[in-house]
C-alpha positions as CSV (number, residue, x, y, z in Angstrom):
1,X,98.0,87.9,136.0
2,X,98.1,87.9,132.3
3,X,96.7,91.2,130.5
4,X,92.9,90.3,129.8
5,X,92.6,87.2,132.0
6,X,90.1,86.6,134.5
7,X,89.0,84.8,137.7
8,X,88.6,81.4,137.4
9,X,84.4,82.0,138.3
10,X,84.4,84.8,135.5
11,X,86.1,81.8,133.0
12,X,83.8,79.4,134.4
13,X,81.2,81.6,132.8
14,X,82.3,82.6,129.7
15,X,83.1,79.0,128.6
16,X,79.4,78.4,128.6
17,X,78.6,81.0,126.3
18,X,79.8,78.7,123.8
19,X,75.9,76.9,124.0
20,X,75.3,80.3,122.3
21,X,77.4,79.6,119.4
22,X,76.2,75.7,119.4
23,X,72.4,77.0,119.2
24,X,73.7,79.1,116.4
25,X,75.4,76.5,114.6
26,X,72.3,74.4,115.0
27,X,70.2,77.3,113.5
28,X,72.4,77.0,110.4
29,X,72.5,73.4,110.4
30,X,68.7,73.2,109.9
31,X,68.2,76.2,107.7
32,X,70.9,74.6,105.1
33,X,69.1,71.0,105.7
34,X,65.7,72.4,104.9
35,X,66.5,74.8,102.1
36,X,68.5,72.2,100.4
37,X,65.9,69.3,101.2
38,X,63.3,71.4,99.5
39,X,65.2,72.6,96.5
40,X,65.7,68.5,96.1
41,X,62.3,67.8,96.5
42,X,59.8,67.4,93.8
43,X,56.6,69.8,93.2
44,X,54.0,66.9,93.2
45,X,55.5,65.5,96.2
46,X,52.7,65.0,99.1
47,X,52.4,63.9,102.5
48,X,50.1,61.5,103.9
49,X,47.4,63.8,103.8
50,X,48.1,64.2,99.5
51,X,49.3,68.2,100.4
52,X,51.2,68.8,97.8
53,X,54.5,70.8,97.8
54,X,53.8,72.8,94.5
55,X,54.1,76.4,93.8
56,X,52.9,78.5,96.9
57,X,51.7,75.8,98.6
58,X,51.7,75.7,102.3
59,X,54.4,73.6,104.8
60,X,53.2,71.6,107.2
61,X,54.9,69.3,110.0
62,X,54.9,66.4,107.6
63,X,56.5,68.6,104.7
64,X,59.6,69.3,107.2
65,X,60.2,66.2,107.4
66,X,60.0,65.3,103.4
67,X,62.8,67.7,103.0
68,X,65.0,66.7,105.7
69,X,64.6,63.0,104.2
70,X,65.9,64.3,100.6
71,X,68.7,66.2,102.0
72,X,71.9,64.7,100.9
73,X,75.3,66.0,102.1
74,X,76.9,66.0,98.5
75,X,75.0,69.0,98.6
76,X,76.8,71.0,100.9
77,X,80.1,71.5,98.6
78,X,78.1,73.3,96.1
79,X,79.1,76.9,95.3
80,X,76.1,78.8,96.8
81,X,77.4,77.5,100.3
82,X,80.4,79.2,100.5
83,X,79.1,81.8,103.0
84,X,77.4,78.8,104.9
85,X,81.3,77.7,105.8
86,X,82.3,80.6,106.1
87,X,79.8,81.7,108.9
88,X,80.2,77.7,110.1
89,X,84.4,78.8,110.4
90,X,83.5,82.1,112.0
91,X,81.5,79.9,114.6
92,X,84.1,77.9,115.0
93,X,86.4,80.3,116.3
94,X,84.3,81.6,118.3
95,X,83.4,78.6,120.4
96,X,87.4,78.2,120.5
97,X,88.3,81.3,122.0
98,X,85.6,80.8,124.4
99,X,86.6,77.4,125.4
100,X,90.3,78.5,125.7
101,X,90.1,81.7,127.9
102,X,93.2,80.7,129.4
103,X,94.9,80.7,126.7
104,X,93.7,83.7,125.3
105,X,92.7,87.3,126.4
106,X,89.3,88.3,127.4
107,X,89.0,91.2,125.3
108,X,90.5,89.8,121.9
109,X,87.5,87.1,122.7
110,X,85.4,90.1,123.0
111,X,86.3,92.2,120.0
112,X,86.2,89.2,117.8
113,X,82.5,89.0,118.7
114,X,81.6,92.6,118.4
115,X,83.1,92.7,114.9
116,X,81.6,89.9,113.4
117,X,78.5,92.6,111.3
118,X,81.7,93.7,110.1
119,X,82.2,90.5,108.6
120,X,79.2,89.9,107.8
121,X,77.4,92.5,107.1
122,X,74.4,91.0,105.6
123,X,73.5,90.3,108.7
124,X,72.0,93.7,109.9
125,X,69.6,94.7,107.5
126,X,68.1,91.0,107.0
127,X,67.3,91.2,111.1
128,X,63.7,92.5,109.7
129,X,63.6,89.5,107.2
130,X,64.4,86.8,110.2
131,X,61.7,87.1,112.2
132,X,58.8,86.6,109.9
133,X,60.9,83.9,108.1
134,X,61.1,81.9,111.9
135,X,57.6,82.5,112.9
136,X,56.3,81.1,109.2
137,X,58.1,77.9,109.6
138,X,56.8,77.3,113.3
139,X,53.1,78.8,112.1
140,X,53.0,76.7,108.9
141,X,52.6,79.9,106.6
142,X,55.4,79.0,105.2
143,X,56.1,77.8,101.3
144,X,57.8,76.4,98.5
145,X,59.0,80.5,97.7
146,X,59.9,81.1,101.0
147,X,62.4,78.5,100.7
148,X,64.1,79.3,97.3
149,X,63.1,82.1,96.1
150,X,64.9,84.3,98.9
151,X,68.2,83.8,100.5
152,X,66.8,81.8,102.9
153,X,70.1,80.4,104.9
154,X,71.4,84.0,104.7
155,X,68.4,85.7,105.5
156,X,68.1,83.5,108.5
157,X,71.5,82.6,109.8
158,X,73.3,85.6,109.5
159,X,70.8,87.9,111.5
160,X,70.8,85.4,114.3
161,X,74.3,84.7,114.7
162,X,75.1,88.7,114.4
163,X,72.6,88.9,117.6
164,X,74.6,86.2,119.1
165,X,77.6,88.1,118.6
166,X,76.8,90.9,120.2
167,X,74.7,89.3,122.9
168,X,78.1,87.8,123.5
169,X,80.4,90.5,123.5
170,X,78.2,91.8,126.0
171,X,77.5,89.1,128.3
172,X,81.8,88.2,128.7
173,X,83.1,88.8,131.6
174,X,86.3,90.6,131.8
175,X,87.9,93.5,130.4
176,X,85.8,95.8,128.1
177,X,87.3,96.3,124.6
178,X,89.5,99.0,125.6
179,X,88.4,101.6,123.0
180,X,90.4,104.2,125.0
181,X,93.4,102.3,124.2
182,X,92.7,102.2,120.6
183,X,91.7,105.2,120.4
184,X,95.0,106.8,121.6
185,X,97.3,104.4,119.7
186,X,95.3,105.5,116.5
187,X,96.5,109.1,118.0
188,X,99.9,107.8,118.5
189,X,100.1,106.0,114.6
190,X,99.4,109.2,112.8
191,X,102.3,110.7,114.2
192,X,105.1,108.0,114.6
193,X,103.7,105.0,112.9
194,X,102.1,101.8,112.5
195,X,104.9,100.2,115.1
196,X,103.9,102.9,117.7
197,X,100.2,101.9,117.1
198,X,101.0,97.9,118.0
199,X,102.8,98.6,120.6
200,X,100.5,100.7,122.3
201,X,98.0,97.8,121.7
202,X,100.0,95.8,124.2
């Protein structure tokens, strides 16, 4: 059997922890829709009801949908969204390695998922911002402010896919991430070399 492979039950499995990266991808999809719809959306704008969506004032249902209607795709290839694709390529990957676990090993799937608050790190200390930000758009205490003037996609997409991550790179099944083995070719590097340390990857 090839080193990090699995059962064909165990791969079974782990392919369908790729819904966990789609729900993910779907979290950024609407936090980029409504944060962009918003910002395109005038201040007098109202709903049916004349709520305006003015300084401070609160979202409703009708609102959502306002902002999902002056969404324009254009709008995705503007500077700020450069971490957007970049999280939206990291998600990618993911979902490819754990589609492919035949193709790939088990535990450089799992490593790639327990590194990802390496990559983006942002994503920690914005896990107290997520919450509150989620609840208000469900609750409708949500505004204008909330949207724009915060990071909004950041604040919301990194925390939850760093969760995912780590929910992931606990869930796999299959070899663990070997930290004994890197731990003793980090051992063997300092003495011969950085060859001696691939190798001992292997």
């Amino acid at each position: 059997m090839k080193f990090g492979a699995v059962n064909s039950s165990d791969s079974r499995f782990n392919r369908r922890l790729a819904l966990f990266v789609l729900l993910s991808f779907l979290v950024l999809a609407v936090a980029v829709v409504l944060r962009d719809g918003i910002g395109a959306t005038a201040y007098q704008t109202t709903d049916s009801d004349g709520r305006t969506m003015g300084f401070n004032d609160r979202l409703g249902a009708e609102h959502y949908l306002i902002m999902v209607r002056h969404f324009s795709p254009m709008l995705l290839f503007r500077a700020e969204h450069i971490y957007d694709w970049i999280l939206c390529a990291a998600q990618v990957v993911g979902a490819v390695l754990l589609l492919s676990p035949a193709r790939n090993s088990t535990r450089l799937t799992r490593w790639y998922f327990f590194l990802q608050p390496v990559l983006f790190p942002l994503g920690v200390p914005t896990l107290v911002l997520a919450p509150s930000l989620i609840a208000g758009c469900f609750k409708g205490s949500m505004d204008r402010e909330g949207f724009i003037d915060i990071p909004f996609v950041l604040a919301v997409t990194q925390p939850w896919w760093v969760l995912t991550s780590f929910a992931i790179s606990i869930l796999l099944r299959g070899p663990g991430l070997g930290l004994s083995r890197v731990w003793g070719a980090a051992r063997e590097a300092t003495r011969i070399g950085t060859r001696t340390f691939v190798n001992a990857l292997r």
